[in-house]
Residue frames as a rotation matrix with the C-alpha (Angstrom) as fourth column:
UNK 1
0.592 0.806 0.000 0.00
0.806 -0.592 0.000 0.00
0.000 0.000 -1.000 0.00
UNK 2
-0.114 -0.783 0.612 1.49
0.800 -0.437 -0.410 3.14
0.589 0.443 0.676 -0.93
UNK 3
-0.811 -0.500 -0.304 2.36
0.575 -0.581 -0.576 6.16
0.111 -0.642 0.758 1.76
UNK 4
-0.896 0.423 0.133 0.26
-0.376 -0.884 0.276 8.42
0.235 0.198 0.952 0.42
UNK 5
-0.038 0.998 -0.047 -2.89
-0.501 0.022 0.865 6.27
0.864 0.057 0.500 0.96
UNK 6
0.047 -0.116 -0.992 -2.01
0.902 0.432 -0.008 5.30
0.429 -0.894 0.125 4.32
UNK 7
-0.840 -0.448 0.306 -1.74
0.513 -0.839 0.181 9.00
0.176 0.309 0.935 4.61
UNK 8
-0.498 0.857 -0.134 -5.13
-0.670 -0.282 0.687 9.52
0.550 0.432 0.715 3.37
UNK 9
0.072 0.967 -0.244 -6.48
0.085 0.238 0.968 7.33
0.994 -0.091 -0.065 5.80
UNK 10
-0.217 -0.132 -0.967 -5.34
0.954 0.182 -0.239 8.51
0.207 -0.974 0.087 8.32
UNK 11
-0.960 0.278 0.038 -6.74
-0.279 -0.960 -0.006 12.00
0.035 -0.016 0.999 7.64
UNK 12
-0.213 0.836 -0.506 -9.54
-0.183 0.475 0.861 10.51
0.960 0.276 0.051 6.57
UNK 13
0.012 0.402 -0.916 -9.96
0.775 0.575 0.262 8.64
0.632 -0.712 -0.305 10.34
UNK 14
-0.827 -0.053 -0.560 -8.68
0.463 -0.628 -0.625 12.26
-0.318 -0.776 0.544 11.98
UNK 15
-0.883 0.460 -0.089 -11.66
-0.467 -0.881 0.077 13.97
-0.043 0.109 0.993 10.40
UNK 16
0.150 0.760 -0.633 -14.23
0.480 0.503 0.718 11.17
0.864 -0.411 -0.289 11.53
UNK 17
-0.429 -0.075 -0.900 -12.94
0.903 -0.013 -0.430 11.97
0.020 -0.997 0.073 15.10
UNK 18
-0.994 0.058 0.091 -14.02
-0.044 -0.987 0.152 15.87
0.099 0.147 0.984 13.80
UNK 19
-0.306 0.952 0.027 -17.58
-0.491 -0.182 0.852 14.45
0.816 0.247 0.523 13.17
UNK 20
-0.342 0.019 -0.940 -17.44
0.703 0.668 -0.242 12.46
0.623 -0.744 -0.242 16.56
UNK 21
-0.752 -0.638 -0.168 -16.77
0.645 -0.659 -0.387 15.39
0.136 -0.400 0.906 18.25
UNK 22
-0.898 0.413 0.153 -19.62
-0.241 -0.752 0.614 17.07
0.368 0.515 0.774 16.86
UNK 23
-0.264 0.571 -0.777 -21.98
0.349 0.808 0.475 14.40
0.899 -0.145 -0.412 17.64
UNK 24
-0.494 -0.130 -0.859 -21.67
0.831 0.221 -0.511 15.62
0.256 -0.967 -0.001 21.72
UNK 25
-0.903 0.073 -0.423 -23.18
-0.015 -0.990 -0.139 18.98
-0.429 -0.119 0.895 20.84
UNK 26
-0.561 0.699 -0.443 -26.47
-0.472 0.170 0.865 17.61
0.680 0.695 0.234 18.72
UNK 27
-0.268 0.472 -0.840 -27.23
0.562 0.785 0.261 15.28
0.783 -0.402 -0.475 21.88
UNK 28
-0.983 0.181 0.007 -29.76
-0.141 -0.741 -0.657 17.53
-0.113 -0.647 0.754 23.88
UNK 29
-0.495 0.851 -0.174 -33.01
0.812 0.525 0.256 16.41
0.310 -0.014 -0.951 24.92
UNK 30
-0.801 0.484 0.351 -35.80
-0.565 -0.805 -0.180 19.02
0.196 -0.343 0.919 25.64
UNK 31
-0.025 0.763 -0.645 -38.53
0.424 0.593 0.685 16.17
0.905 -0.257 -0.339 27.15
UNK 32
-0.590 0.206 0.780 -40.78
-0.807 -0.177 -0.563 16.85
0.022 -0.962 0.271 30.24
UNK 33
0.539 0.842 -0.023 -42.45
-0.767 0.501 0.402 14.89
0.350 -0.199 0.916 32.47
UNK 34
0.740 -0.219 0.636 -41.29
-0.276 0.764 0.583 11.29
-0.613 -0.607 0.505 33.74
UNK 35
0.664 -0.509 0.547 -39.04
0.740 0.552 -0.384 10.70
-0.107 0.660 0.744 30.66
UNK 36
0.927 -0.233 0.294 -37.10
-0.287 -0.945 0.155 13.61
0.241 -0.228 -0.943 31.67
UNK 37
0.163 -0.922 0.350 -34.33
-0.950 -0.051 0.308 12.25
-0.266 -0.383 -0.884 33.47
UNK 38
0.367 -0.708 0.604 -33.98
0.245 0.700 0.671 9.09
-0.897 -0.099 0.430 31.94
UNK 39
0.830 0.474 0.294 -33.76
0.535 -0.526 -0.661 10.91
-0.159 0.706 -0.690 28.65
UNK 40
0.413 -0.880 0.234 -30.91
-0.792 -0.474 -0.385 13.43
0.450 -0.026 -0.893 29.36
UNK 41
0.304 -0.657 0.690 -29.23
-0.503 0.505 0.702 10.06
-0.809 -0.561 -0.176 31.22
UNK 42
0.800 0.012 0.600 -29.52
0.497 0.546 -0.675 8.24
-0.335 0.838 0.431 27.49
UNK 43
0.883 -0.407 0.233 -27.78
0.094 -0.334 -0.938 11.06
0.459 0.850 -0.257 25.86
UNK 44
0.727 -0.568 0.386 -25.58
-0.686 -0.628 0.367 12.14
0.034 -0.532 -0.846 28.25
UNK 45
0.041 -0.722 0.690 -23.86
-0.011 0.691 0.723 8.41
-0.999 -0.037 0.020 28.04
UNK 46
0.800 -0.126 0.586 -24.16
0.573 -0.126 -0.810 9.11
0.176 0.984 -0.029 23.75
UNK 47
0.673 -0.733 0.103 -22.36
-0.603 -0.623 -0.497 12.32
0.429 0.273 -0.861 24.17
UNK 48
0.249 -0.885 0.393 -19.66
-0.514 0.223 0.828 10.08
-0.821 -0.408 -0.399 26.52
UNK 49
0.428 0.082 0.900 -19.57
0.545 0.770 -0.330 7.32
-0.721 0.632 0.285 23.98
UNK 50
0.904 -0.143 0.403 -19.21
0.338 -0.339 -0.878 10.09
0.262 0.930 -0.258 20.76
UNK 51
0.730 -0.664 0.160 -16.37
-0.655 -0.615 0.439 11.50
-0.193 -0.426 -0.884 23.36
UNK 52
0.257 -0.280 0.925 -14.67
0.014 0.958 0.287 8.14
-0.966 -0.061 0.250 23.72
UNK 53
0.183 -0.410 0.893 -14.50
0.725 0.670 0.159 7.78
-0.664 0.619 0.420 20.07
UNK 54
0.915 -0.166 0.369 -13.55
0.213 -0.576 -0.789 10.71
0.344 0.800 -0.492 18.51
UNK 55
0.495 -0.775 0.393 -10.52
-0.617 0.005 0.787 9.79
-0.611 -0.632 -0.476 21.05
UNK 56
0.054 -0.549 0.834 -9.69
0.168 0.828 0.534 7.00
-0.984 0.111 0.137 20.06
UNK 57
0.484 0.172 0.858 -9.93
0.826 0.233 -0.513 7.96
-0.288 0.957 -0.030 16.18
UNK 58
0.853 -0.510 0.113 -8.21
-0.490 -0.856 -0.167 10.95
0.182 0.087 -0.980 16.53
UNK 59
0.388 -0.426 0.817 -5.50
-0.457 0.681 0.572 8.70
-0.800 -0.595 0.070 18.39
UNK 60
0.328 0.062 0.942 -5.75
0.488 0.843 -0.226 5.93
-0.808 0.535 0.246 15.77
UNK 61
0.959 0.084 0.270 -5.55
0.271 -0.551 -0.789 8.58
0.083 0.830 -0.551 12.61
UNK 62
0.416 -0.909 -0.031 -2.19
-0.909 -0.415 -0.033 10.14
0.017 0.042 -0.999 14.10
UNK 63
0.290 -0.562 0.775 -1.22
-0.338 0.697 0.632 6.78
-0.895 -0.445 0.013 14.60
UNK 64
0.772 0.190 0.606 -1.84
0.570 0.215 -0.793 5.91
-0.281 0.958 0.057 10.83
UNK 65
0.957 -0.228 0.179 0.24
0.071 -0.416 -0.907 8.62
0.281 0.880 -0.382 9.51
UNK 66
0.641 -0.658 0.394 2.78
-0.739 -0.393 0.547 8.05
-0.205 -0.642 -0.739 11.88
UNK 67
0.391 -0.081 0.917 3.21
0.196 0.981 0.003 4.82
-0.899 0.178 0.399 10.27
UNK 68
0.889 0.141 0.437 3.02
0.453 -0.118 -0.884 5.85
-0.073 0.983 -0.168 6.79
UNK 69
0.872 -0.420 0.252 5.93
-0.430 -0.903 -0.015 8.85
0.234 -0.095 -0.967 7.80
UNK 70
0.408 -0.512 0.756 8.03
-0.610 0.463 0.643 5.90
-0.680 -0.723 -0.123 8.79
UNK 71
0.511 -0.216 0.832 7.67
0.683 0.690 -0.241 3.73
-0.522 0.691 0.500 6.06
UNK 72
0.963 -0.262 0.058 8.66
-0.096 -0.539 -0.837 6.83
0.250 0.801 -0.545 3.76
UNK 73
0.600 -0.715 0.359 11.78
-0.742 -0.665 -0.083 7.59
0.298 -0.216 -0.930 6.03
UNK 74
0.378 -0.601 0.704 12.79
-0.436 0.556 0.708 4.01
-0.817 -0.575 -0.052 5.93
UNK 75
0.845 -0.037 0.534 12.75
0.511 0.350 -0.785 3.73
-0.157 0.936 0.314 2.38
UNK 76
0.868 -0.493 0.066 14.83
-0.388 -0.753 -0.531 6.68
0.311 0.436 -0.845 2.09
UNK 77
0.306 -0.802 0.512 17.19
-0.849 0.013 0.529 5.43
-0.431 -0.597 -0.677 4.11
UNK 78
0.049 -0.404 0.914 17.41
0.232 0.894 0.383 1.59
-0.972 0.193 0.138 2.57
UNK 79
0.720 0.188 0.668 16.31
0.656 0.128 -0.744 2.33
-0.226 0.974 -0.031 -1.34
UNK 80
-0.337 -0.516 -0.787 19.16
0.485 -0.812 0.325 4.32
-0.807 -0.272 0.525 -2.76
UNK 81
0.386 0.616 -0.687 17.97
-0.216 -0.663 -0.717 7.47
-0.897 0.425 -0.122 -5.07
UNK 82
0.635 -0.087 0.768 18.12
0.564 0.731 -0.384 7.01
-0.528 0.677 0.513 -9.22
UNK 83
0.984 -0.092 -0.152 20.23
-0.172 -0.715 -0.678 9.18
-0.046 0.693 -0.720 -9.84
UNK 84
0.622 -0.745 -0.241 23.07
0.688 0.667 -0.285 6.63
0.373 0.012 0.928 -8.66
UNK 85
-0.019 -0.790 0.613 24.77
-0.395 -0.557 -0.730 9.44
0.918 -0.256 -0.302 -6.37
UNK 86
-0.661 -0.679 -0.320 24.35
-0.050 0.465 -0.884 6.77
0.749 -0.568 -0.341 -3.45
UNK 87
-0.164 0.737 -0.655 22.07
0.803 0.486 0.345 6.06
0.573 -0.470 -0.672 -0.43
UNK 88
0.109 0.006 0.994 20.38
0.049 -0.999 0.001 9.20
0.993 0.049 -0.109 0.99
């Protein structure tokens, strides 16, 4: 798999964690009566939950390109460049 699309998914997974994120601000309940409090307890463990993972995918995304940034900077180092002036 080539750099660049290991790259790309790891943006890709850091701007899920962006819509995770979001998720914690949409979860607001406006209910009276008895279904009041279990209601804002539902969401209130969503918004933890959307918290939780837009950790761990944020996490997971740098982890991705941190990978990818490696692989480049180990090629450089083993593959040597074509212009035959030696290993970089």
């Amino acid at each position: 798999m080539p750099a660049e699309e290991v790259r790309a998914l790891g943006r890709t997974l850091g701007g899920r964690a962006r819509s995770a994120e979001e998720v914690h601000g949409r979860l607001e309940g406006d209910v009276d009566g008895p279904l009041r409090t279990p209601v804002e307890e539902f969401l209130a463990c969503h918004a933890l939950l959307a918290t939780a993972l837009a950790g761990e995918l944020d996490r997971l995304g740098a982890t991705v390109t941190g990978i990818a940034d490696s692989w480049v900077q180990l090629d450089a180092a083993l593959v040597p460049p074509t212009d035959g002036s030696g290993p970089r």
